[in-house]
Residue frames as qw, qx, qy, qz and C-alpha x, y, z in Angstrom:
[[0.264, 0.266, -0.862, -0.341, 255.82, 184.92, -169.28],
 [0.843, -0.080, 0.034, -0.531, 252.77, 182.58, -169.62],
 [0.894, -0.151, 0.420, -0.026, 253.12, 178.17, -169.00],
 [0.000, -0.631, 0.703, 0.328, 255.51, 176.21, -170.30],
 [0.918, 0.143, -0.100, -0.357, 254.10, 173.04, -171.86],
 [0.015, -0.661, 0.743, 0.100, 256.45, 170.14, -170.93],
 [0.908, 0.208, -0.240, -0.274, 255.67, 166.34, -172.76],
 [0.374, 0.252, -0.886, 0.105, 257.49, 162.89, -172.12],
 [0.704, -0.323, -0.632, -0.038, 257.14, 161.00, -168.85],
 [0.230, -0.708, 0.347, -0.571, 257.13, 160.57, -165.27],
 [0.894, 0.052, -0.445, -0.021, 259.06, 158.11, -163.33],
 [0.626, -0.731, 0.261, -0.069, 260.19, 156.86, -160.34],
 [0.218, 0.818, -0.505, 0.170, 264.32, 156.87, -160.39],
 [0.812, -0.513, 0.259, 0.099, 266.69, 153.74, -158.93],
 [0.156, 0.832, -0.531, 0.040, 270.04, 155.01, -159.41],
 [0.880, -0.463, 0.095, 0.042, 272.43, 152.04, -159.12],
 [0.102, 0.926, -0.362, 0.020, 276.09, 152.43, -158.82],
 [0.988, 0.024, 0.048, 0.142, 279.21, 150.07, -159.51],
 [0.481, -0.656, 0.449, 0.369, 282.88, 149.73, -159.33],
 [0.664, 0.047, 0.654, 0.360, 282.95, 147.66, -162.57],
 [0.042, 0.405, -0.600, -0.689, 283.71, 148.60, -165.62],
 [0.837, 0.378, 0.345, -0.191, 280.76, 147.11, -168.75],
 [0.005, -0.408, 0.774, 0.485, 282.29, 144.42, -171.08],
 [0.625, 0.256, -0.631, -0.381, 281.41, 142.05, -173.60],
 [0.408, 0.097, -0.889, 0.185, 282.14, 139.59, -170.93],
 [0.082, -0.239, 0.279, -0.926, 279.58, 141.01, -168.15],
 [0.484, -0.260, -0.729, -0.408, 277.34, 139.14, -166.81],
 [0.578, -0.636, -0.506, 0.076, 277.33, 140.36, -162.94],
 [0.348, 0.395, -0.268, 0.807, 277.69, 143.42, -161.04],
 [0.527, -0.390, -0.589, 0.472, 277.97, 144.32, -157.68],
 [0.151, -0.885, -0.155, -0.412, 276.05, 147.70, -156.79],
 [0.356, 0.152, -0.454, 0.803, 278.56, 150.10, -154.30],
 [0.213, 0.220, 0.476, -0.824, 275.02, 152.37, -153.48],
 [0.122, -0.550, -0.648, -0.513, 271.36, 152.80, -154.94],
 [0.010, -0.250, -0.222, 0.943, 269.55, 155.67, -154.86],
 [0.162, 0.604, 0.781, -0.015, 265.94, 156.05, -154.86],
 [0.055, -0.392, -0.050, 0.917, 264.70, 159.35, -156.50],
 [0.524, 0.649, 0.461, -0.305, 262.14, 161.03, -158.76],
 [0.316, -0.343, 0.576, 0.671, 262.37, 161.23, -162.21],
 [0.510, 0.493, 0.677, 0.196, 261.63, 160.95, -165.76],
 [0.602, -0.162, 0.030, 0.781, 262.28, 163.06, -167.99],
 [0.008, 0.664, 0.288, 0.691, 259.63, 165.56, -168.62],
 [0.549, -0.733, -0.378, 0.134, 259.46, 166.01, -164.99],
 [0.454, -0.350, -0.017, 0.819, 263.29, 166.76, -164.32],
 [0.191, 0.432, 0.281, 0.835, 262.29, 169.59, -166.96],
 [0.387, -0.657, -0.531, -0.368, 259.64, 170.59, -165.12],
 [0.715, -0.536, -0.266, 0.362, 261.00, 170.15, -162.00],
 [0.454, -0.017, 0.135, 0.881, 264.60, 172.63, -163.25],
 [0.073, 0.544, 0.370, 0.750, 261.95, 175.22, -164.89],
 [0.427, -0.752, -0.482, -0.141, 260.46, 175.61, -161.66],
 [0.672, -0.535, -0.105, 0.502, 263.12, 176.21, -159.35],
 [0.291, 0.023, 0.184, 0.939, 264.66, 179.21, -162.18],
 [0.040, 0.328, 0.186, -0.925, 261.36, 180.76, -161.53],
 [0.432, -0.071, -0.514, -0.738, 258.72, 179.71, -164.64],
 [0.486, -0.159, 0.579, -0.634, 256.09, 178.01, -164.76],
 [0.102, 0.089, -0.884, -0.448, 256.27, 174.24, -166.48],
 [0.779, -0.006, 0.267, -0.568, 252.84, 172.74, -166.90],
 [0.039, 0.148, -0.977, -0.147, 253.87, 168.80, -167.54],
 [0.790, 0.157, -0.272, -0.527, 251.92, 166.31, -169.88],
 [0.163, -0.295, 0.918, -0.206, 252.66, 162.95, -168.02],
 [0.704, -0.397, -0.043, -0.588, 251.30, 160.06, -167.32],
 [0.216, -0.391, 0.708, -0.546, 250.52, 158.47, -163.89],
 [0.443, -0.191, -0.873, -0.072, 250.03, 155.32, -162.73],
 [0.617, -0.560, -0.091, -0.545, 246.96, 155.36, -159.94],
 [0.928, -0.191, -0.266, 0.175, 248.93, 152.37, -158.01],
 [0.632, -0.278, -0.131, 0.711, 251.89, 154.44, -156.83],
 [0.401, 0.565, 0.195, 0.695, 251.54, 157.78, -157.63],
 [0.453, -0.855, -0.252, 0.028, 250.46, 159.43, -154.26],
 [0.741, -0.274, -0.037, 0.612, 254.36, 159.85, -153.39],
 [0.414, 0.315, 0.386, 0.762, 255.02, 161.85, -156.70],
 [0.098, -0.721, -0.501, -0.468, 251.67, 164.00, -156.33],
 [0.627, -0.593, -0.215, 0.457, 253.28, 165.07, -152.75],
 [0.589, -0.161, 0.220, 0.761, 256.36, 165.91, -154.06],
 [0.108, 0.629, 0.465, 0.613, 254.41, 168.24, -157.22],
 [0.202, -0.915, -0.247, -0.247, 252.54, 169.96, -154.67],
 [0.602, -0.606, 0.023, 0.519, 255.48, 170.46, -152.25],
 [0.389, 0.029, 0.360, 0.848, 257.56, 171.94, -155.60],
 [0.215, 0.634, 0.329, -0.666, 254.46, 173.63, -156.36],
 [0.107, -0.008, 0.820, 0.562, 254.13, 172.12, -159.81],
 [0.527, 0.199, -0.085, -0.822, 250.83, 172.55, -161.56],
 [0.190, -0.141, 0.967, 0.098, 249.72, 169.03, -161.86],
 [0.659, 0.388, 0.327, -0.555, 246.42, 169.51, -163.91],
 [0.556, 0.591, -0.495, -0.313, 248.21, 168.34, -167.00],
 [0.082, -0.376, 0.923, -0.025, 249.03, 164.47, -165.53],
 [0.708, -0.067, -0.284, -0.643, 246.88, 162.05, -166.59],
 [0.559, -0.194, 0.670, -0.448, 245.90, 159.54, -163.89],
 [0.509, 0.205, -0.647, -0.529, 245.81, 155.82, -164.85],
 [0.764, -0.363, 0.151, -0.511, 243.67, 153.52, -163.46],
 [0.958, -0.161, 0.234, 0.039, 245.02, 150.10, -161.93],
 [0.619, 0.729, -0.161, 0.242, 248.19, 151.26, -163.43],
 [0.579, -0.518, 0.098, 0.622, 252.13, 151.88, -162.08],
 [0.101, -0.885, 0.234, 0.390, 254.21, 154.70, -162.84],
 [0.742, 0.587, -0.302, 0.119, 257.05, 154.50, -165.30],
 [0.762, -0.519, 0.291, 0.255, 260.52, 152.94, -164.02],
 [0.450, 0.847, -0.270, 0.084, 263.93, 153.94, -164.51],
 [0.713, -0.582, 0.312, 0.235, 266.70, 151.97, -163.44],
 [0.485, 0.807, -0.219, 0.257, 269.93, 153.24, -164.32],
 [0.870, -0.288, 0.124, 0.380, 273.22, 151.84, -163.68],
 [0.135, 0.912, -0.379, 0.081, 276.47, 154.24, -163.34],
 [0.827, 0.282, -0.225, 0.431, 279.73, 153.33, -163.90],
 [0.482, -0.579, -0.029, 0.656, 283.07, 155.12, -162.21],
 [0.304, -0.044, 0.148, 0.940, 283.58, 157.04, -165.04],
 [0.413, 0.363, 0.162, -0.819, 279.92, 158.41, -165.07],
 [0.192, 0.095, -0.868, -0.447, 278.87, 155.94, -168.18],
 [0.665, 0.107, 0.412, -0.614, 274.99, 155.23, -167.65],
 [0.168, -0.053, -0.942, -0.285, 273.12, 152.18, -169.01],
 [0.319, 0.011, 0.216, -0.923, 269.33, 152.76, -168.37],
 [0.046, -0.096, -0.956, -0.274, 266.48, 150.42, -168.20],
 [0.153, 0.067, 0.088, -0.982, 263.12, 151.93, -168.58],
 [0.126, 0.528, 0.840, -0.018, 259.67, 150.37, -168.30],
 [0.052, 0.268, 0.297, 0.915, 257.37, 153.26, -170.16],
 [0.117, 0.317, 0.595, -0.729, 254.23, 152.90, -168.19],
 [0.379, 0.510, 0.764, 0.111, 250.60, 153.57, -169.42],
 [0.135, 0.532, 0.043, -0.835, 251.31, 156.36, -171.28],
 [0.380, 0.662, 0.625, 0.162, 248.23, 156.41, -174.41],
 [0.262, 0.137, 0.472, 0.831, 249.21, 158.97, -177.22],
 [0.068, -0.553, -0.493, -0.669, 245.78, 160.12, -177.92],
 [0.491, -0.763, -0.374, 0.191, 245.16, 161.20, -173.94],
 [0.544, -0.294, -0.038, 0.785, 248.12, 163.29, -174.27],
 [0.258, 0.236, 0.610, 0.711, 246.85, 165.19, -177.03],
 [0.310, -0.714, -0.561, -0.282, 243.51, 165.73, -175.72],
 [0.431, -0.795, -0.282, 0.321, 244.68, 167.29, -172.48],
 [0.336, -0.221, 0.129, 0.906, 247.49, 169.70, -174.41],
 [0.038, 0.393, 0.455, 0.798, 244.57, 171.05, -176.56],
 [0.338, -0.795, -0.494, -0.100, 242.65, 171.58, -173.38],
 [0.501, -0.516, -0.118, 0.685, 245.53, 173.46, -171.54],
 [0.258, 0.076, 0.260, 0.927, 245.99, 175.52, -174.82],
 [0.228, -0.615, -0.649, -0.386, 242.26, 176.25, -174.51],
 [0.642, -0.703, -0.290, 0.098, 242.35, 177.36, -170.31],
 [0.444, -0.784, 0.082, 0.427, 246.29, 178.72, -170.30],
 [0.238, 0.927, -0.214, -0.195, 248.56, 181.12, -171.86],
 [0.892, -0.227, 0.273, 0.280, 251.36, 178.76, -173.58],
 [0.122, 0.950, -0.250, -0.143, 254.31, 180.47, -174.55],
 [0.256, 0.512, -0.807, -0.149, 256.86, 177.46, -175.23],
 [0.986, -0.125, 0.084, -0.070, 256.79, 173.44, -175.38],
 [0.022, 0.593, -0.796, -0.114, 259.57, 170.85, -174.93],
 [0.937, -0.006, -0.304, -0.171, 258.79, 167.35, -176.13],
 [0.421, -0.451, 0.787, -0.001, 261.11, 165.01, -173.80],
 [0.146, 0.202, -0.947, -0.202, 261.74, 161.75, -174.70],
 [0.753, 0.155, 0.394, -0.503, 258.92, 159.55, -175.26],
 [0.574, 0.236, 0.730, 0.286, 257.88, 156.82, -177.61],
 [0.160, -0.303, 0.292, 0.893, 258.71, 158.23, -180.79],
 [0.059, -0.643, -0.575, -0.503, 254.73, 157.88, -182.35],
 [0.198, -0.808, -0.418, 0.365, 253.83, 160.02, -179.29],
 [0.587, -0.320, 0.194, 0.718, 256.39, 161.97, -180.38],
 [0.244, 0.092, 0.584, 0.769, 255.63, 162.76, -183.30],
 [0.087, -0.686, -0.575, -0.437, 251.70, 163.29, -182.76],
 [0.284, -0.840, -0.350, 0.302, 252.18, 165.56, -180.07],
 [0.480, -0.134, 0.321, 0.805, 254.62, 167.47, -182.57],
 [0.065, 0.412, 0.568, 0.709, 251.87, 167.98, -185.06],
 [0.236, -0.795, -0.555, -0.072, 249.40, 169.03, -182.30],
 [0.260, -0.797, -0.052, 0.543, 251.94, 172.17, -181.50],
 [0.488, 0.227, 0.430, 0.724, 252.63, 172.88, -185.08],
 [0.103, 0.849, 0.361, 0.373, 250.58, 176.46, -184.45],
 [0.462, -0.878, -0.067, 0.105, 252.08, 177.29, -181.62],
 [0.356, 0.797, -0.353, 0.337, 255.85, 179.15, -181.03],
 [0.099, -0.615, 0.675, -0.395, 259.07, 178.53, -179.24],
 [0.910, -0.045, 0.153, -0.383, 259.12, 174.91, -179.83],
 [0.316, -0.711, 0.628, 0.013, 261.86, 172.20, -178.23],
 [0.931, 0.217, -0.253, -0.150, 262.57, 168.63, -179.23],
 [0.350, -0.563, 0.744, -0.082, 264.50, 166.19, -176.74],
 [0.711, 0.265, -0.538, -0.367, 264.47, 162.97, -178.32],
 [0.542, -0.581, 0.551, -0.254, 266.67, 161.49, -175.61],
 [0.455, -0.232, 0.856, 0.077, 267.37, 157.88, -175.69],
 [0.614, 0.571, 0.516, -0.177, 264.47, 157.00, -178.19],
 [0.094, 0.686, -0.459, -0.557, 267.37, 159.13, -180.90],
 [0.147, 0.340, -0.838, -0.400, 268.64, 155.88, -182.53],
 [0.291, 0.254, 0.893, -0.231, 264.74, 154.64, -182.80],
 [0.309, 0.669, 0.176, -0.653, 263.65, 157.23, -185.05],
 [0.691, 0.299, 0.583, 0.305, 262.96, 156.55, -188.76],
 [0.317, -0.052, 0.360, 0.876, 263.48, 158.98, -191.32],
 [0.116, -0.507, -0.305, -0.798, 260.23, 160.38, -192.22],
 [0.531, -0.772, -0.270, 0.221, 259.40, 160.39, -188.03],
 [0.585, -0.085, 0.028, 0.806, 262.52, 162.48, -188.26],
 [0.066, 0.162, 0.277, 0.945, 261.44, 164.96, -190.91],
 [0.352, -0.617, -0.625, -0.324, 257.77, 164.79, -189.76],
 [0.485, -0.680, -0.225, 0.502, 258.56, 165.90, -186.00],
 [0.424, -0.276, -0.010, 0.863, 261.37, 168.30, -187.30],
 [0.037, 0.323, 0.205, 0.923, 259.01, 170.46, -189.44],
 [0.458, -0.781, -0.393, -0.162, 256.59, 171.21, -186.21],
 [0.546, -0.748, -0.196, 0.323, 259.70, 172.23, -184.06],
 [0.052, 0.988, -0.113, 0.093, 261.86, 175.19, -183.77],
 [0.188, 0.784, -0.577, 0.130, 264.89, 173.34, -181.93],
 [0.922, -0.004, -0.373, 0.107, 266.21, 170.04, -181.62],
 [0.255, -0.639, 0.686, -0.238, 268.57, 169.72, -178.26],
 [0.957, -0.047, -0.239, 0.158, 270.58, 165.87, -178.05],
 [0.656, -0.593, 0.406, 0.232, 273.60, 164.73, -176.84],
 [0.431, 0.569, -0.511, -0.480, 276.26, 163.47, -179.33],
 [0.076, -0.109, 0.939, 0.318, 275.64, 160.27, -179.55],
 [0.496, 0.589, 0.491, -0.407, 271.91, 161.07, -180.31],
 [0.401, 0.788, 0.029, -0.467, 272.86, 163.31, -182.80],
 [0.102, -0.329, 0.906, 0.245, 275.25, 160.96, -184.50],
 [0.363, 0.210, 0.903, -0.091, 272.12, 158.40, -184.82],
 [0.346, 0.779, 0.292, -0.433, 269.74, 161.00, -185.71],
 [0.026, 0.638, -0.561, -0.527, 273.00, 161.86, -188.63],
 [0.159, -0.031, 0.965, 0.204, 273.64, 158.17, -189.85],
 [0.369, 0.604, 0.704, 0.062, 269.06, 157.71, -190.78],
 [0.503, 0.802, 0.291, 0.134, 268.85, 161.29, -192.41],
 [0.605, 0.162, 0.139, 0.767, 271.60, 163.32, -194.32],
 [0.207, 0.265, 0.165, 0.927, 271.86, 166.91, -193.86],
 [0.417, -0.546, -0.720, 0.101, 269.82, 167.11, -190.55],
 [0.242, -0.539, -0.478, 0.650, 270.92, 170.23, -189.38],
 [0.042, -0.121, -0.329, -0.936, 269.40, 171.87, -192.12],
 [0.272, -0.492, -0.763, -0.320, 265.91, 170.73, -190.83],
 [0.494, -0.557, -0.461, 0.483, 266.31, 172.72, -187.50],
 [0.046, 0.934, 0.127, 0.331, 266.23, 176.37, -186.89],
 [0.209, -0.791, 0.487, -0.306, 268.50, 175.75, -183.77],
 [0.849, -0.147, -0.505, 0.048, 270.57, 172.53, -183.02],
 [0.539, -0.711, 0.396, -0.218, 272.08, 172.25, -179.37],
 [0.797, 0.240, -0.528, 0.167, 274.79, 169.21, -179.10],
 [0.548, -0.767, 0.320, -0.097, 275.44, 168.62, -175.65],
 [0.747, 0.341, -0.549, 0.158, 278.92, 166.39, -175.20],
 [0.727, -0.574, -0.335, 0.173, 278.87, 165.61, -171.44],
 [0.477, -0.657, 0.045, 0.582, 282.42, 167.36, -170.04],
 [0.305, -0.018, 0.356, 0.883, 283.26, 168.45, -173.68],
 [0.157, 0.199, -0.021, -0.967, 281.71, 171.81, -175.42],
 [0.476, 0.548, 0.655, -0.210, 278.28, 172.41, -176.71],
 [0.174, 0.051, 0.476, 0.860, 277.93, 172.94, -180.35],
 [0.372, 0.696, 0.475, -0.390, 275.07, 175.31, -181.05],
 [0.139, -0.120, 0.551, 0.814, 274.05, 175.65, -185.26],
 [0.375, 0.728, 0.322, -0.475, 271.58, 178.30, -186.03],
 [0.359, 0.866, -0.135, -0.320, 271.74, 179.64, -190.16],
 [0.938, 0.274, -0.106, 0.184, 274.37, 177.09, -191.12],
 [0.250, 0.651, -0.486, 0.526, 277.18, 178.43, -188.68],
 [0.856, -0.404, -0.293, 0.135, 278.30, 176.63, -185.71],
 [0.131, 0.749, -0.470, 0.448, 279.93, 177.23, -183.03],
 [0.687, -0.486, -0.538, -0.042, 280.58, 175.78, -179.54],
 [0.489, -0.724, 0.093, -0.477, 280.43, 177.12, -175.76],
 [0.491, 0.263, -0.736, 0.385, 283.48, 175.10, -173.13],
 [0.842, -0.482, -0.171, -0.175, 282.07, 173.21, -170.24],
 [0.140, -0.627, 0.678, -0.357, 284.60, 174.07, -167.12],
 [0.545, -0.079, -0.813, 0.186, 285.76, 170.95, -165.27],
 [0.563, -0.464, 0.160, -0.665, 283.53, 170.19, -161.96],
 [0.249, -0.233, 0.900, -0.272, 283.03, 167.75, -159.70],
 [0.496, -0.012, -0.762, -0.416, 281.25, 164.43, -160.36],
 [0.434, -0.162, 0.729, -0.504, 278.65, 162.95, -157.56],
 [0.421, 0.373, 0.822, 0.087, 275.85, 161.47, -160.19],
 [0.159, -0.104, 0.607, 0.771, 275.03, 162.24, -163.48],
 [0.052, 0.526, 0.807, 0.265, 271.65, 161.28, -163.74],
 [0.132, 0.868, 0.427, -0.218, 269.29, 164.19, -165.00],
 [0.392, -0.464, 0.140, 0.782, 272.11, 166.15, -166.15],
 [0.234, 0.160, 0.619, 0.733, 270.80, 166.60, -169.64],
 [0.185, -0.741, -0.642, -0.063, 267.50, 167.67, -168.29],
 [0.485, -0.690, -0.114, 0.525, 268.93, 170.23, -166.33],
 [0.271, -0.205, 0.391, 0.855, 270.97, 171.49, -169.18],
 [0.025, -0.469, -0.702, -0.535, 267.46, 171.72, -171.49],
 [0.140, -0.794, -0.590, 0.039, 265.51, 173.66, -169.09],
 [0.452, -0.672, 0.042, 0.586, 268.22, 175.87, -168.32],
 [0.115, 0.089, 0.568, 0.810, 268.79, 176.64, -172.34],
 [0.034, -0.640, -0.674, -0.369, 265.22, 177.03, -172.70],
 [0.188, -0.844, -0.438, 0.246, 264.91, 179.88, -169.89],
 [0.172, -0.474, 0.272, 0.819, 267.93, 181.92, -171.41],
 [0.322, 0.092, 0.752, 0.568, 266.65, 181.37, -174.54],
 [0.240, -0.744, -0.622, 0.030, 263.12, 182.53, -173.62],
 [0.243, -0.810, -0.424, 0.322, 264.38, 185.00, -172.12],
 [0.272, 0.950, 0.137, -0.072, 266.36, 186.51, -174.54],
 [0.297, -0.704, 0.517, 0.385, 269.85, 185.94, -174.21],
 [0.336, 0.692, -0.576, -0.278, 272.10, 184.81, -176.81],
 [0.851, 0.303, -0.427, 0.017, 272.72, 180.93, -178.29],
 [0.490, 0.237, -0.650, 0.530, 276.21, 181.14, -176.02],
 [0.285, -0.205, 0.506, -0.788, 274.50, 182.69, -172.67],
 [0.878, -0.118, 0.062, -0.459, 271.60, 180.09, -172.85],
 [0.812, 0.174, -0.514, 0.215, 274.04, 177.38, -173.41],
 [0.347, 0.244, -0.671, 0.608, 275.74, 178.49, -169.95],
 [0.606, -0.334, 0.223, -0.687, 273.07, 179.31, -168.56],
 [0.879, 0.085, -0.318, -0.346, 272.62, 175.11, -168.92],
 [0.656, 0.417, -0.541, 0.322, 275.55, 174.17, -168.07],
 [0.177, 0.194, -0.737, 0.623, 275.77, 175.61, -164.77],
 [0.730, -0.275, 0.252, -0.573, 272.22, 174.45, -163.90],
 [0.910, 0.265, -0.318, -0.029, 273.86, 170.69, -165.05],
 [0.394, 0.451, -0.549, 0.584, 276.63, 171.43, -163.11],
 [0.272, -0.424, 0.379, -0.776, 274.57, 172.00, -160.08],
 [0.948, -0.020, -0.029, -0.316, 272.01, 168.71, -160.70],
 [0.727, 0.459, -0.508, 0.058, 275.65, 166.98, -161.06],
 [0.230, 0.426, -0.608, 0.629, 276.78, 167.51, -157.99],
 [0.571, -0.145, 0.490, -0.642, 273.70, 165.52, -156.14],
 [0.038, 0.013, -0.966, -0.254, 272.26, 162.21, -156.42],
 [0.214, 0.642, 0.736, 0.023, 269.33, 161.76, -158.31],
 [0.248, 0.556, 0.655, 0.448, 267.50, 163.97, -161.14],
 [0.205, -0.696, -0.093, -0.682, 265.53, 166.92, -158.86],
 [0.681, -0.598, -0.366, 0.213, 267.66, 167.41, -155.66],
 [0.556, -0.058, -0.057, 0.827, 269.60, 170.44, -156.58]]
């Protein structure tokens, strides 16, 4: 199997963790731990694809002010890192994400200097230099989104995370993105948002994925659905889990197995990211 193309971002992770409960009334909360860790979410993809054996080639960009840490870490994972673009006088993206006791994130995300038309330019050189045999768009800002859709509209075996950026998406960004990609993977309250701006959405997809944290994944291919039961597990930190579950669909999928076997396959790489703190420590 030739490179995996993986789009979105790359960001440095501060996990922070609380006893309280979020209300209407909320206006201070007392952290129990924080956890520093790497992240973002074309990485964790990147990061999961590696470790099951492929080989992701992430479209990122890096701030020049802090990135040295990250660029460690890459080579230590043995990440291809020809596909990050380096910004000058720049930081990284930031993720600071606040867990709850029952697992319940809240995520605050500075985007960093990622520039749309640099992204572009360096996927059309990779497609030029390596064999690319799938993409996954992560979350991103949802014009990037969309133009780095159209620039893989030749190519095959083509993902679509939307991620948080779901209930930001207008209707023809919707239908624009969805006729460049092959399969749309969310959560359900993405795919709720993504429902509510255009009617009759999973007709636009070849494959949808629906992840529902501890409850099943619905997967509808051909206008038949089913879904796939997510065993109870233990809980340490959530964060990346959805990543984990995308890279881990994408290599069964890739590799041939069935809708339900790529869906577990996911699961129990989610299950495994679940049970550590922070994104790409499992």
């Amino acid at each position: 199997m030739g490179s995996i193309l993986v789009t979105g971002t790359l960001a440095y992770d501060d996990i922070c963790f609380h006893a309280d409960h979020w209300s209407g009334e909320t206006r201070n909360i007392k952290l129990t731990r924080l956890e520093s860790s790497y992240g973002g979410c074309a990485m964790n993809i990147a990061y999961n694809l590696k470790k099951l054996g492929l080989e992701p080639l992430p479209v990122v960009h890096a701030g020049d002010l802090d990135f040295e840490a990250y660029a460690t870490h890459l080579a230590e994972l043995g990440v291809n890192d020809i596909g990050v673009i380096r910004v000058a006088d720049a930081r990284c993206s930031k993720g600071i994400i606040f867990t709850g006791p029952d697992g319940t994130q809240i995520t605050a995300f500075y985007p960093g200097p990622a520039t749309t038309h640099q992204s572009v330019e360096r996927i059309e050189a990779l497609g030029r230099n390596h064999a690319i045999d799938a993409s996954i768009i992560a979350p991103d800002l949802p014009e990037s989104m969309l133009e780095i859709a159209t620039a893989l509209r030749d190519t095959r075996n083509r993902f679509w995370c939307p991620g948080q950026y779901a209930d930001r998406l207008t209707e023809p960004l919707i239908r624009s993105t969805a006729s460049n990609i092959d399969t749309l993977i969310v959560n359900r309250h993405e795919f709720e948002a993504m429902e509510q701006t255009v009617s009759g959405i999973t007709n636009l997809f070849h494959v949808l994925v629906i992840t529902a944290g501890p409850g099943p994944v619905t997967l509808v291919t051909d206008g038949r659905s089913t879904t796939v039961a997510v065993p109870t597990t233990q809980m340490i930190d959530p964060t990346g889990c959805g990543d984990a579950f995308t890279a881990g669909f994408v290599t069964g999928h890739l590799g041939g197995r069935t809708l339900t076997d790529s869906a577990l396959e996911g699961i129990e790489l989610a299950a495994r990211c679940l049970l550590c703190y922070g994104a790409q420590a499992h």
